[in-house]
OpenMM code with the backbone's topology and positions (N, CA, C; nanometers):
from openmm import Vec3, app, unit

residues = "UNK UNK UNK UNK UNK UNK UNK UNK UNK UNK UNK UNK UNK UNK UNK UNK UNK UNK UNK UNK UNK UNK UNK UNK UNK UNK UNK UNK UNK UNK UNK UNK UNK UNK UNK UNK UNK UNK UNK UNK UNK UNK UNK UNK UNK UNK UNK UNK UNK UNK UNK UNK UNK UNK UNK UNK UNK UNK UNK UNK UNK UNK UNK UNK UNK UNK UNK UNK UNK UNK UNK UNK UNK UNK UNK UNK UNK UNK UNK UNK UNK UNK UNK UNK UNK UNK UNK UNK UNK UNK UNK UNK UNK UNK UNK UNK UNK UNK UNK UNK UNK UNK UNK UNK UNK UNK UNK UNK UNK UNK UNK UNK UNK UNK UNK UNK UNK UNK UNK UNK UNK UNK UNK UNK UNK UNK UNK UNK UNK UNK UNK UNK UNK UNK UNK UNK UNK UNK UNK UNK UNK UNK UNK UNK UNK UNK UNK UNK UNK UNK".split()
positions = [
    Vec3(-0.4216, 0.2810, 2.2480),
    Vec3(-0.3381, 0.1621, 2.2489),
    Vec3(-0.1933, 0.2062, 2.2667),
    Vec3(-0.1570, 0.1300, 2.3546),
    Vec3(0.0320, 0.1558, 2.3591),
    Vec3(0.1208, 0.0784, 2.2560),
    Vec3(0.2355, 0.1810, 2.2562),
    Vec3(0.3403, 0.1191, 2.1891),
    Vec3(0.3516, -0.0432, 2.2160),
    Vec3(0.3763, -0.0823, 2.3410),
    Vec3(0.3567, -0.2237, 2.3956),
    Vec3(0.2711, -0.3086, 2.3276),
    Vec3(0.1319, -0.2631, 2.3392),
    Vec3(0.0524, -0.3662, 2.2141),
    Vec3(0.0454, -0.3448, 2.1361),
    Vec3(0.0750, -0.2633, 2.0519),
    Vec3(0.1190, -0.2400, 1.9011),
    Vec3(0.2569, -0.3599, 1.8778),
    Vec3(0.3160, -0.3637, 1.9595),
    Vec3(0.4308, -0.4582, 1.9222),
    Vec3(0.4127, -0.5994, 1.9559),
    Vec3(0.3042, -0.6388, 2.0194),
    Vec3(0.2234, -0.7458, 2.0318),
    Vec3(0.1325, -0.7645, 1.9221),
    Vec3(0.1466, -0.6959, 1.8408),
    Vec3(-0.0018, -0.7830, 1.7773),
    Vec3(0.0716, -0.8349, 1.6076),
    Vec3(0.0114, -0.9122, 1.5461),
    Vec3(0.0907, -0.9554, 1.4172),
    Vec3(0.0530, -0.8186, 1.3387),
    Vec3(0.1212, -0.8621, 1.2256),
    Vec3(0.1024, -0.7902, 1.0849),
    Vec3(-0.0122, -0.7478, 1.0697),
    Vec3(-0.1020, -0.8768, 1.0316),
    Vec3(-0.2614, -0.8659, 1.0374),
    Vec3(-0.3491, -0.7985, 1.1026),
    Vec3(-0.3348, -0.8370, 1.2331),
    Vec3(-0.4146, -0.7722, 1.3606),
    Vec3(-0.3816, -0.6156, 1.3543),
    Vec3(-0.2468, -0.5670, 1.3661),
    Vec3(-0.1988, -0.3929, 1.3260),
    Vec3(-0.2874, -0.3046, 1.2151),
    Vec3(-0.2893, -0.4340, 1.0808),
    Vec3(-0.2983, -0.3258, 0.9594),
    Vec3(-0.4789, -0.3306, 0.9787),
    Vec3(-0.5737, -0.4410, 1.0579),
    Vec3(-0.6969, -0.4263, 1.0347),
    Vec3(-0.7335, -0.3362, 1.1675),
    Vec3(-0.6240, -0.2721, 1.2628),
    Vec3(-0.6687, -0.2031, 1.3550),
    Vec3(-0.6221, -0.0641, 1.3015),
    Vec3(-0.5184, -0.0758, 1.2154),
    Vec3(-0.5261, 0.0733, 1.1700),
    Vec3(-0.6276, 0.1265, 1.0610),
    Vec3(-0.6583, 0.0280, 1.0197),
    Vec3(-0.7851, 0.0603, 0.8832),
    Vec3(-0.8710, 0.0957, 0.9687),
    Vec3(-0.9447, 0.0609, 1.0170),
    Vec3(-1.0653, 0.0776, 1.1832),
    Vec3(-1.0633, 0.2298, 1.2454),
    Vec3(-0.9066, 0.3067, 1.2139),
    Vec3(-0.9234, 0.4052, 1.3226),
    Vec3(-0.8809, 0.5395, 1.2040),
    Vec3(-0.8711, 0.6510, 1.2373),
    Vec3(-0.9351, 0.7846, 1.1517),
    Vec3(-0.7557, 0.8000, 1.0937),
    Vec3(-0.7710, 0.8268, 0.9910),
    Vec3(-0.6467, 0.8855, 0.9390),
    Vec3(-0.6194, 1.0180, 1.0043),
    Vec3(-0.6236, 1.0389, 1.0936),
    Vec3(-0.5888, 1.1802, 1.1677),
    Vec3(-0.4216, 1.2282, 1.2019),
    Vec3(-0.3676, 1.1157, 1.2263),
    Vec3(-0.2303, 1.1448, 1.2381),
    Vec3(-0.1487, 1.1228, 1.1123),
    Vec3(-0.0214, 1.2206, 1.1249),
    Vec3(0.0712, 1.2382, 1.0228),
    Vec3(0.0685, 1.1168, 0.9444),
    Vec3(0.0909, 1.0958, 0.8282),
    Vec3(0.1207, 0.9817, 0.7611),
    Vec3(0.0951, 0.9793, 0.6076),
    Vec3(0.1611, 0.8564, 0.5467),
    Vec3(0.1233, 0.8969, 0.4012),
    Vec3(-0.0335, 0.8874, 0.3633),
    Vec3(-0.0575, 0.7745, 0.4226),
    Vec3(-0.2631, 0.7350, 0.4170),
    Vec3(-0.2908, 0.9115, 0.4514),
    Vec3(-0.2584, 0.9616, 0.5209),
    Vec3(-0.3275, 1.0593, 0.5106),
    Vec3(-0.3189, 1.1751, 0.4542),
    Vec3(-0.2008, 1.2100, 0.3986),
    Vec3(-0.1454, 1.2949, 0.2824),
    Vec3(-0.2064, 1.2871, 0.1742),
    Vec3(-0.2199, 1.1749, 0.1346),
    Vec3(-0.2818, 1.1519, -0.0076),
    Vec3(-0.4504, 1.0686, -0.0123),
    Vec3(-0.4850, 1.0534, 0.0879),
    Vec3(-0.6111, 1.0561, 0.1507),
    Vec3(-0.6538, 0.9133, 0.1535),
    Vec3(-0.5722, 0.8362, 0.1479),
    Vec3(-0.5615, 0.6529, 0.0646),
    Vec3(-0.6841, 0.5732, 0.2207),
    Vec3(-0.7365, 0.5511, 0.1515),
    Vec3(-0.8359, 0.4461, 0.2350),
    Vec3(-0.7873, 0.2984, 0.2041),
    Vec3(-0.8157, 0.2211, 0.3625),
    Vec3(-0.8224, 0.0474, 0.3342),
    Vec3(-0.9559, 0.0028, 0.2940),
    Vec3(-1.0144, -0.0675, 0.2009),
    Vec3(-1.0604, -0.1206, 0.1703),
    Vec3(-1.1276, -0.2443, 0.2185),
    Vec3(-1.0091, -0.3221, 0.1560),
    Vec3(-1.0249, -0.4973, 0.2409),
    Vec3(-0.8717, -0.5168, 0.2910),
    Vec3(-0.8451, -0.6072, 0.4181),
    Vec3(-0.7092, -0.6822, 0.4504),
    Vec3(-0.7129, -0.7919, 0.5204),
    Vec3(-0.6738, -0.8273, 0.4104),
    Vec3(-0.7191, -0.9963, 0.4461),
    Vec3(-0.5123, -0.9909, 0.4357),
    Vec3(-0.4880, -1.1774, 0.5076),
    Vec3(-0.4094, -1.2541, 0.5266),
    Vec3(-0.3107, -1.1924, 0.3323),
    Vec3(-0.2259, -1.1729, 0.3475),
    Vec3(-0.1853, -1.1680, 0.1822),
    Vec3(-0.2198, -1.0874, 0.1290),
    Vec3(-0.3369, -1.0309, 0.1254),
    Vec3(-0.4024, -0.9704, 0.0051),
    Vec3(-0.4585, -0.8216, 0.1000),
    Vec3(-0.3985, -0.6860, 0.0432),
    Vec3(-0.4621, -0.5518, 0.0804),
    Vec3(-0.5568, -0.4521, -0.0381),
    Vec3(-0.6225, -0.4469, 0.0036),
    Vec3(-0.7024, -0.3192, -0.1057),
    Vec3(-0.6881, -0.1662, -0.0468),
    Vec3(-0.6435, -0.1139, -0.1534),
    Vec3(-0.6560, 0.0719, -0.0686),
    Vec3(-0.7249, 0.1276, -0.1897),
    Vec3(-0.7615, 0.2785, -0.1569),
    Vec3(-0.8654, 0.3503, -0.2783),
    Vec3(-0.7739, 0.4900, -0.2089),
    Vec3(-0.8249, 0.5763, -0.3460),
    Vec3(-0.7400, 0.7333, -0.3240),
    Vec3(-0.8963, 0.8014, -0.4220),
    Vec3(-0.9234, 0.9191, -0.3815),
    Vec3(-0.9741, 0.9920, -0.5047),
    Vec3(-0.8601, 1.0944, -0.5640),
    Vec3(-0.8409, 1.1188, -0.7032),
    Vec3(-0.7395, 1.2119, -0.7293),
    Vec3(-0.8128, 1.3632, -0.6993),
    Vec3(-0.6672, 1.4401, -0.7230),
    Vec3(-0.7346, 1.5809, -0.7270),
    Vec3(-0.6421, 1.5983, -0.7721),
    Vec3(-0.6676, 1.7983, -0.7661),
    Vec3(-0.5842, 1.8658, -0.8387),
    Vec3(-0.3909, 1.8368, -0.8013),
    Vec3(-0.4160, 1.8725, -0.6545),
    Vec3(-0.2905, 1.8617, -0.5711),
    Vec3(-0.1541, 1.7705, -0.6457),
    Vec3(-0.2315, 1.6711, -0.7062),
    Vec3(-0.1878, 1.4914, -0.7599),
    Vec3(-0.1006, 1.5848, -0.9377),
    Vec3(-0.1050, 1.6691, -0.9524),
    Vec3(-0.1453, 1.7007, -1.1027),
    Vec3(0.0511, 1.7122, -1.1524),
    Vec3(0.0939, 1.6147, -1.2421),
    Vec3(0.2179, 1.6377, -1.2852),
    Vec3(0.2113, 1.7632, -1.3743),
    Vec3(0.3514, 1.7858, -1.4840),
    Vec3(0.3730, 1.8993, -1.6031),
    Vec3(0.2707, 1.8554, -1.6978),
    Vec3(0.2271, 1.7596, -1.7277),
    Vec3(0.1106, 1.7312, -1.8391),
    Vec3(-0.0489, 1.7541, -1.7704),
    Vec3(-0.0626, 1.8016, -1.6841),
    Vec3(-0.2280, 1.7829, -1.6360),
    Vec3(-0.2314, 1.6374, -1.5716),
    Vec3(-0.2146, 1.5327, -1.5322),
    Vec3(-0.2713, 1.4627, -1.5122),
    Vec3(-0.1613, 1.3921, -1.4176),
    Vec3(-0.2548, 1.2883, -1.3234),
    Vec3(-0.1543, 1.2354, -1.1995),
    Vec3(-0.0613, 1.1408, -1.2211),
    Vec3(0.0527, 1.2325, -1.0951),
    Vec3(0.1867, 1.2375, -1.1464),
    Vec3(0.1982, 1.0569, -1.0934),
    Vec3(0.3014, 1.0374, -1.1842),
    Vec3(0.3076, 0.8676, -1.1504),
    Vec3(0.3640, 0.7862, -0.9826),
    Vec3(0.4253, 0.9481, -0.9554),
    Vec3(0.4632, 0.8788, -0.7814),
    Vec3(0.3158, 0.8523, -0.6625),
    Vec3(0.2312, 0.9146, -0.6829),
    Vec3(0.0847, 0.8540, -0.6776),
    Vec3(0.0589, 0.7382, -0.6770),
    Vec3(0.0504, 0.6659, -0.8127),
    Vec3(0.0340, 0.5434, -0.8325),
    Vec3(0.1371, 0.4347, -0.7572),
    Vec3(0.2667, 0.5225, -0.7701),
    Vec3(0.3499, 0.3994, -0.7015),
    Vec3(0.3677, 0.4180, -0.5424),
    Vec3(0.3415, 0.5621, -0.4885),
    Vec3(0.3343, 0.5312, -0.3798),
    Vec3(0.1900, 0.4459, -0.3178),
    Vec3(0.0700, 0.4332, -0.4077),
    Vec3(-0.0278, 0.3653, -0.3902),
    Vec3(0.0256, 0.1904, -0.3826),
    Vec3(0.1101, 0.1960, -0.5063),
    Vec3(0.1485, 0.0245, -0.5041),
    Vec3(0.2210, -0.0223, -0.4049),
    Vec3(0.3234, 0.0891, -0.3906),
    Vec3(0.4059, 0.0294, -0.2546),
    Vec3(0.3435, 0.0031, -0.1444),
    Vec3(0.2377, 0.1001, -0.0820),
    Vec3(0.1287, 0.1013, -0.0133),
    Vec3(0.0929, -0.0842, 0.0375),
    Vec3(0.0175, -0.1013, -0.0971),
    Vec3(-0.0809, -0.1718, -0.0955),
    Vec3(0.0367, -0.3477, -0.1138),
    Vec3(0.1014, -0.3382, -0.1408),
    Vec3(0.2095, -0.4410, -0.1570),
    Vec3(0.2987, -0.4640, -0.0560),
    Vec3(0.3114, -0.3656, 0.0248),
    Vec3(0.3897, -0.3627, 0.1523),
    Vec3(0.3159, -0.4028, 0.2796),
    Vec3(0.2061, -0.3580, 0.2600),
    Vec3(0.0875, -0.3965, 0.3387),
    Vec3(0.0445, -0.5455, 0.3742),
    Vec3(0.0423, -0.5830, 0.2310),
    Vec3(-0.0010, -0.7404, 0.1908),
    Vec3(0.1128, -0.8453, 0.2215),
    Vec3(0.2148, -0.7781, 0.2539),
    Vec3(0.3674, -0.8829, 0.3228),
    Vec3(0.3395, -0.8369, 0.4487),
    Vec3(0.3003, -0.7395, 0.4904),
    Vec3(0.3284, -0.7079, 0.6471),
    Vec3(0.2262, -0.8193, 0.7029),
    Vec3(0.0844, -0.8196, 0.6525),
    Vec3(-0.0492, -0.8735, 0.6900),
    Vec3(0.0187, -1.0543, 0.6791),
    Vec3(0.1294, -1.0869, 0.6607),
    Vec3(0.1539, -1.1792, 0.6863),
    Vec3(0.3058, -1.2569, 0.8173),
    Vec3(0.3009, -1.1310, 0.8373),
    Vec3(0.4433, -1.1632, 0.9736),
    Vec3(0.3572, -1.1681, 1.1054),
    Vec3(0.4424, -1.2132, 1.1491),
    Vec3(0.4170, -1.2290, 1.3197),
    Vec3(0.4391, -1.1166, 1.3605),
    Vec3(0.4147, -1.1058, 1.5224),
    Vec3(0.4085, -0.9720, 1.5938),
    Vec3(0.5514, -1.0122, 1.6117),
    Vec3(0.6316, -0.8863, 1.6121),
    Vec3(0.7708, -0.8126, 1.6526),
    Vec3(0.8439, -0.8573, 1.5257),
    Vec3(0.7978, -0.8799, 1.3831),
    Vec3(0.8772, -0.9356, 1.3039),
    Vec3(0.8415, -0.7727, 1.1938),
    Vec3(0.9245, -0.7395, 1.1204),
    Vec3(0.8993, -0.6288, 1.0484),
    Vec3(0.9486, -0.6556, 0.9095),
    Vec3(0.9670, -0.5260, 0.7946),
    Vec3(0.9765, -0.5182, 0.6612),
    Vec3(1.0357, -0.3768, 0.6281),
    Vec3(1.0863, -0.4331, 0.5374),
    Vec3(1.0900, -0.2670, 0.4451),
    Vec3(1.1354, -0.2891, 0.2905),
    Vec3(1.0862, -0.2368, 0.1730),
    Vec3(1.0813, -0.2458, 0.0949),
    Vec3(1.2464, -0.2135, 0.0161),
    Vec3(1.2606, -0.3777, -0.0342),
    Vec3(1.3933, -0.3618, -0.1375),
    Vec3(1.4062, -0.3035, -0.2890),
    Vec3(1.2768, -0.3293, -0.2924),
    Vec3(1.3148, -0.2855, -0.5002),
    Vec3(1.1256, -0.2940, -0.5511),
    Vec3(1.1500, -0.2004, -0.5989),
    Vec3(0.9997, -0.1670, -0.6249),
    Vec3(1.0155, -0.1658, -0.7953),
    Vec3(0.9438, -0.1720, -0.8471),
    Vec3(0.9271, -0.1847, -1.0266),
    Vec3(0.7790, -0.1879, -1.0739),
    Vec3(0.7934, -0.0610, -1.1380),
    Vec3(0.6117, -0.0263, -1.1735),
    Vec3(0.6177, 0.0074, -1.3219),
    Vec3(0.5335, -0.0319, -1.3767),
    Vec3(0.4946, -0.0116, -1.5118),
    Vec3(0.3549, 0.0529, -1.5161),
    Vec3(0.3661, 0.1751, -1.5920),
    Vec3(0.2491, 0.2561, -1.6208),
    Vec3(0.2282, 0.2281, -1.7413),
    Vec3(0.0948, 0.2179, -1.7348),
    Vec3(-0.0192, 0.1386, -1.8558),
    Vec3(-0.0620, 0.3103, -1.9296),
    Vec3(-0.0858, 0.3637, -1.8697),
    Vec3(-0.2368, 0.4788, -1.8883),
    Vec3(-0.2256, 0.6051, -1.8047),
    Vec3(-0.2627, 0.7259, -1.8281),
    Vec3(-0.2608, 0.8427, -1.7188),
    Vec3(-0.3964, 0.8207, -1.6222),
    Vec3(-0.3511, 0.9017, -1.5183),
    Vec3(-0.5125, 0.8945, -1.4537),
    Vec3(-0.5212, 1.0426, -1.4267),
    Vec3(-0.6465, 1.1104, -1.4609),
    Vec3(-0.7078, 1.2278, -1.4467),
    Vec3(-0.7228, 1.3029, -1.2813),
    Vec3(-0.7493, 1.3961, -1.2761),
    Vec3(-0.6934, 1.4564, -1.1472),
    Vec3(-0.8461, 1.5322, -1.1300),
    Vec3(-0.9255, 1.4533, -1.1377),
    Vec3(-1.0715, 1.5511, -1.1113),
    Vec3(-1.1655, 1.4511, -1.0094),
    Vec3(-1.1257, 1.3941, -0.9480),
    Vec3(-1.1863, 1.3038, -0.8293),
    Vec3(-1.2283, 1.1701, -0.8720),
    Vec3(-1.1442, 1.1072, -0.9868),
    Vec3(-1.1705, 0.9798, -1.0091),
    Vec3(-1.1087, 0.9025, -0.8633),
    Vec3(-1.1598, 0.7685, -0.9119),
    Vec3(-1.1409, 0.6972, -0.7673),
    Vec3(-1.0317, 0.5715, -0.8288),
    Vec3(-0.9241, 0.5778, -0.7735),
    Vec3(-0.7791, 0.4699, -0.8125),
    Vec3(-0.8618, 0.3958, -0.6721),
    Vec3(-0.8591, 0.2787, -0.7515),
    Vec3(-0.7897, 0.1548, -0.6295),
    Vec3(-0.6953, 0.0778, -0.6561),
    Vec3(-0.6243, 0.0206, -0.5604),
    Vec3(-0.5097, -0.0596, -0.5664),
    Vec3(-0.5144, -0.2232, -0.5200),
    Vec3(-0.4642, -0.3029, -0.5560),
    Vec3(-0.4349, -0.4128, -0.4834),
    Vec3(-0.3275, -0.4677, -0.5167),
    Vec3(-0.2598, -0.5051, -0.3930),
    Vec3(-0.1429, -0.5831, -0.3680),
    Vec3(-0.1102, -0.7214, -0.2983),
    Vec3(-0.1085, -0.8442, -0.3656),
    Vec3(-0.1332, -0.9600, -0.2982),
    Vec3(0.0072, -0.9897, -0.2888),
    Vec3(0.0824, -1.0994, -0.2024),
    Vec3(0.1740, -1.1328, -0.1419),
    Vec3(0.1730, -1.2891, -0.2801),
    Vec3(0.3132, -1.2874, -0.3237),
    Vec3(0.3726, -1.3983, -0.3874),
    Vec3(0.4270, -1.4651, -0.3571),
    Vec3(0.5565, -1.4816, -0.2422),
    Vec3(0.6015, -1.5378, -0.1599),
    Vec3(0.6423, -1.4624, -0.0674),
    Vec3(0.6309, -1.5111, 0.0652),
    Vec3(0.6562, -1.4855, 0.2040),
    Vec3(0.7654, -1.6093, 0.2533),
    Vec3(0.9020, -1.5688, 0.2613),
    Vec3(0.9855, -1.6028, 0.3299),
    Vec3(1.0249, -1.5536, 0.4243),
    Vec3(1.1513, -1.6254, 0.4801),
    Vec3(1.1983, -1.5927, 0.6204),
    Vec3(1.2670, -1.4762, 0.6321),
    Vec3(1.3176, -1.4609, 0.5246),
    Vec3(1.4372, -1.3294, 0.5058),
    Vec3(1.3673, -1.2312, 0.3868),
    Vec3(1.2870, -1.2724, 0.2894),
    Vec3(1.2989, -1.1689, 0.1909),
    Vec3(1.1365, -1.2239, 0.1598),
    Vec3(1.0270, -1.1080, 0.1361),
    Vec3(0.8658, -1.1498, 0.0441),
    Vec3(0.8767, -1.0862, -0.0773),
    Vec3(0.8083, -1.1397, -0.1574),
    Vec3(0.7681, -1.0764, -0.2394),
    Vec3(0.6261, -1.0874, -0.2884),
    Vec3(0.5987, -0.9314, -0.3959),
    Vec3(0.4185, -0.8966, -0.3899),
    Vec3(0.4052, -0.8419, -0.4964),
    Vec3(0.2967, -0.8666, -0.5707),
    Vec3(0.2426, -0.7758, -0.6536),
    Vec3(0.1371, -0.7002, -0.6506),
    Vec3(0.1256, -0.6395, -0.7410),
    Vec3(0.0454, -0.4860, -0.7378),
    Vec3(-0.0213, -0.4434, -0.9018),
    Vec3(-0.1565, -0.3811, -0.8539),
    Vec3(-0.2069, -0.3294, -0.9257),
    Vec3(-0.2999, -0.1937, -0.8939),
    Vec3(-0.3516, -0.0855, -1.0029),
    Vec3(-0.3747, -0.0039, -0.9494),
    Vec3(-0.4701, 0.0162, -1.1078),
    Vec3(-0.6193, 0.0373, -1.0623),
    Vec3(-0.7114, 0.0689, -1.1481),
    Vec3(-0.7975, 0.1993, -1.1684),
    Vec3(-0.8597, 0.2241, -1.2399),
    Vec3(-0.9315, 0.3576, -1.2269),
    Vec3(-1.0806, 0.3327, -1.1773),
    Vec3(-1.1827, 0.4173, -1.1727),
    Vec3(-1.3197, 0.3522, -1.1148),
    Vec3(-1.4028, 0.2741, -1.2463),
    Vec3(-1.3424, 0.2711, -1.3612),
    Vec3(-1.3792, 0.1922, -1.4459),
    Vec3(-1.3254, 0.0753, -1.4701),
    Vec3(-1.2411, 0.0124, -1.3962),
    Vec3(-1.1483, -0.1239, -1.4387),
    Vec3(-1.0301, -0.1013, -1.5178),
    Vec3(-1.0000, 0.0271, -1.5515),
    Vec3(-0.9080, 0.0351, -1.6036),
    Vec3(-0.8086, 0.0094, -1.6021),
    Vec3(-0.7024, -0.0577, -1.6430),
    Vec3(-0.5655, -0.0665, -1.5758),
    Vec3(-0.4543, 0.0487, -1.5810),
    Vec3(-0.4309, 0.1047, -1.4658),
    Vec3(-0.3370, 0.2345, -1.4420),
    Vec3(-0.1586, 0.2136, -1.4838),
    Vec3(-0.1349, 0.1028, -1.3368),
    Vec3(-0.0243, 0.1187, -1.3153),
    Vec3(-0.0220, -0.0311, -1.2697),
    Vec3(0.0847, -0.1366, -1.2929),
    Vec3(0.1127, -0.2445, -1.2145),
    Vec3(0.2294, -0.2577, -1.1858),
    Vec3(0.2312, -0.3495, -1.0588),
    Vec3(0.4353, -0.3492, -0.9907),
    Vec3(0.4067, -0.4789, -0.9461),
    Vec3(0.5905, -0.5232, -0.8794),
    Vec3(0.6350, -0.6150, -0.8043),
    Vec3(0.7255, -0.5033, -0.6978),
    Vec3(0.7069, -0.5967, -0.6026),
    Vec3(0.8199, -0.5529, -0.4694),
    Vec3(0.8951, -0.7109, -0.4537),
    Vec3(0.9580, -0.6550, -0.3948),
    Vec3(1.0831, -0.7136, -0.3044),
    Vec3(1.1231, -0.6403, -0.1960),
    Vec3(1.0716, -0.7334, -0.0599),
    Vec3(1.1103, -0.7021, 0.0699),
    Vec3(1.2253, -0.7375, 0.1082),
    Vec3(1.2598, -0.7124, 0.1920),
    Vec3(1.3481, -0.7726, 0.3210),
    Vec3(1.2523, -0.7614, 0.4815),
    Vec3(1.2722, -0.9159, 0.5034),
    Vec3(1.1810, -0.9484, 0.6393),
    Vec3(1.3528, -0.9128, 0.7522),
    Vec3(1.2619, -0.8446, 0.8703),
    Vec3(1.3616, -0.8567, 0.9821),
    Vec3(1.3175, -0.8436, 1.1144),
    Vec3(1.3700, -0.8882, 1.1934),
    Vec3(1.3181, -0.8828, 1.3227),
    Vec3(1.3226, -0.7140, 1.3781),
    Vec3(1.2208, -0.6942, 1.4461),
    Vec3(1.1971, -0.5432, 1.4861),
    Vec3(1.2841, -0.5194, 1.5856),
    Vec3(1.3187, -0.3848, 1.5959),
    Vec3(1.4255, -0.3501, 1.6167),
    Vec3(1.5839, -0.3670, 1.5889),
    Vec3(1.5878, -0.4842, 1.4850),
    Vec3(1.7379, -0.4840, 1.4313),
    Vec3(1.7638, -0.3912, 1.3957),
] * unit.nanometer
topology = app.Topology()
chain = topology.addChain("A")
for resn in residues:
    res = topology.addResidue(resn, chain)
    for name in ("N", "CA", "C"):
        topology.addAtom(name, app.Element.getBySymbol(name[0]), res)
């Protein structure tokens, strides 16, 4: 696919064609190994297994993990709602850690649903669980919407 239809297609249509295709190129999904889940209109799911790599000064995963998971999954869930050539980038992120998460291949998932979607600014929340329901880590964002290429 070209740059050209990449800039044709909405929010939506982008993030369910990039879930579809291999994390092979540079990126954070693939640094930290983050899978899509579900992406629906508003609402994104991603999953990570931890490992060692993840491991803060106490043994256990370090909290930029979790929030780069929330931002992830919250940034996602505003994008999955713009039009094609309309873009985002994240104003203010705020995460509260509940709990540690272990670094031996538990499975975090995340979700981030969209709270309001305006013209100029969205906002989303976020959560991030362990493979037991646990609650990890939860946030809010605050975007700024702008036309692509401003």
């Amino acid at each position: 696919m070209t740059t050209t239809d990449l800039a044709a297609m909405t929010g939506l249509e982008l993030l369910r064609w990039e879930a579809e295709r291999p994390a092979d190129t540079p990126n954070i999904r693939r640094l930290l190994g983050m899978r899509f889940d579900e992406v629906d209109h508003g609402r994104i799911v991603m999953s990570l297994n931890t490992c060692p790599d993840f491991t803060n000064p106490l043994g256990t995963v370090h909290g930029g993990v979790a929030a780069t998971l929330l931002d992830s999954v919250m940034g996602c869930a505003v994008h999955s709602t713009l039009p094609a050539g309309v873009g985002y980038t994240t104003l203010e992120l705020k995460v509260n850690y509940i709990r540690a998460a272990r670094t031996d291949g538990q499975t975090l998932t995340a979700t981030g649903t969209v709270i309001h979607a305006g013209r100029r600014t969205a906002t989303a929340e976020g959560k991030v669980v362990d493979q037991h329901g646990k609650l990890i880590a939860h946030a809010t964002t605050t975007c700024m919407i702008f036309q692509a290429g401003a």
